[in-house]
N, C-alpha and C positions, 0 to 999 in steps of 0.2 A: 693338173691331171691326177688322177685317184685310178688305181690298181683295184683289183676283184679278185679275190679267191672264191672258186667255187668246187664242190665235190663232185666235179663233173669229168668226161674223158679230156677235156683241154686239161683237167688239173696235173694229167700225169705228165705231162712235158716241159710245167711249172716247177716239177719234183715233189708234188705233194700224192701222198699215198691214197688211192681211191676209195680203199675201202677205212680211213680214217673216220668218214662221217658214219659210217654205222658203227663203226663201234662206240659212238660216243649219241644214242637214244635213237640209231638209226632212221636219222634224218637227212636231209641236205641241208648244211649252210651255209650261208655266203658273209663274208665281211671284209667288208668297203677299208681300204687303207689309204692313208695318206700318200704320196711318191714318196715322201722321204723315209717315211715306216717301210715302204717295202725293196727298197733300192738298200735300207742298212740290211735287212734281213736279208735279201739275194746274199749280199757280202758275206754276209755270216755262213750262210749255209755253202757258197762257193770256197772259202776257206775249211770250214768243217767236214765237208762231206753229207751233211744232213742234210734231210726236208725240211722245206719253209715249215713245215705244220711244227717239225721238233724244234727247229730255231726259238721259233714262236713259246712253245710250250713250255722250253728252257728257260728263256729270259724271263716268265713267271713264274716258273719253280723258284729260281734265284732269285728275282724280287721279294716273293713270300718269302724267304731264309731270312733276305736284309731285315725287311719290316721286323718278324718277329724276335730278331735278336738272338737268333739260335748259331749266328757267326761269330757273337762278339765274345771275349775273354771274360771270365770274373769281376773286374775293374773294369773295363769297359760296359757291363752292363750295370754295375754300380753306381758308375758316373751316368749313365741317360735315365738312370731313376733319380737321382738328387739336382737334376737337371730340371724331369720334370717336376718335382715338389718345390725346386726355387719357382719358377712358372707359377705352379699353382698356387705357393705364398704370395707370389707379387700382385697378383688380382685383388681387384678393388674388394674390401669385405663390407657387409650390408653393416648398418648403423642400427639395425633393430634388436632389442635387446629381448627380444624372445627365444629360448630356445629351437630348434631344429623340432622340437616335436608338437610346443606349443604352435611355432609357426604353421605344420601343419593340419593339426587339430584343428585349426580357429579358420584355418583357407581355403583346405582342400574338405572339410566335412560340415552339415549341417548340424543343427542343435540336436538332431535325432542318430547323429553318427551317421549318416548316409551320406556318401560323396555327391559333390555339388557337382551340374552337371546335366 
C-alpha cells in the first residue's frame, strides 16, 4: 500500500497546511510514500504536534546538519577526515610513471592543444 500527499482540501485533515504548496513556486505537489515512510512520520507528528509537511522538513534539515558535519566536535571532525585520507591511501595507485600533468597533456589534448573529443 503507498500513501499520497497532496496540496489539496483532503490535505487538511491529513494536518498538512494548504497553503504549504504555494509557498514553495506555487504549485501543487504530490509525493507518493512508502506505508512505512508515512505511518513513522504520522508518529512523529502525533507525538510532536507538527504537520506531516514539518516532520518531513525536519528530518531533512537534520539530515543536512548530519551529512555536513556541522554536529560533530573538533576531534570528531578530525577523525572523519583522516578516515577519509586512510580510504583514499588505500586505493589502488596507477603504475604509470607520468606525472598528473603529463598524463593529461598527452590524453586529454591533441598535438595542437585542443581537447580530444
Amino acid at each position: 500500500m503507498v500513501g499520497a500527499l497532496m496540496g489539496a482540501p483532503s490535505s487538511a485533515a491529513a494536518g498538512i497546511p494548504l497553503d504549504f504548496q504555494l509557498e514553495a513556486k506555487r504549485e501543487m505537489g504530490i509525493l507518493i510514500l512508502p506505508e512505512e515512510t508515512e505511518r513513522l512520520a504520522r508518529e512523529i507528528a502525533d507525538v510532536t504536534g507538527e504537520s506531516l509537511f514539518e516532520v518531513y522538513h525536519q528530518a531533512l534539515v537534520e539530515r543536512k546538519v548530519r551529512l555536513s558535519g556541522a554536529d560533530l566536535t573538533a576531534e570528531e571532525q578530525e577523525a572523519r577526515k583522516r578516515a577519509f585520507f586512510a580510504r583514499l591511501d588505500a586505493r589502488p595507485r596507477t603504475q604509470d610513471p607520468r606525472s598528473l600533468r603529463e598524463i593529461e597533456e598527452e590524453e586529454l589534448y591533441d598535438e595542437y592543444g585542443q581537447p580530444i573529443g
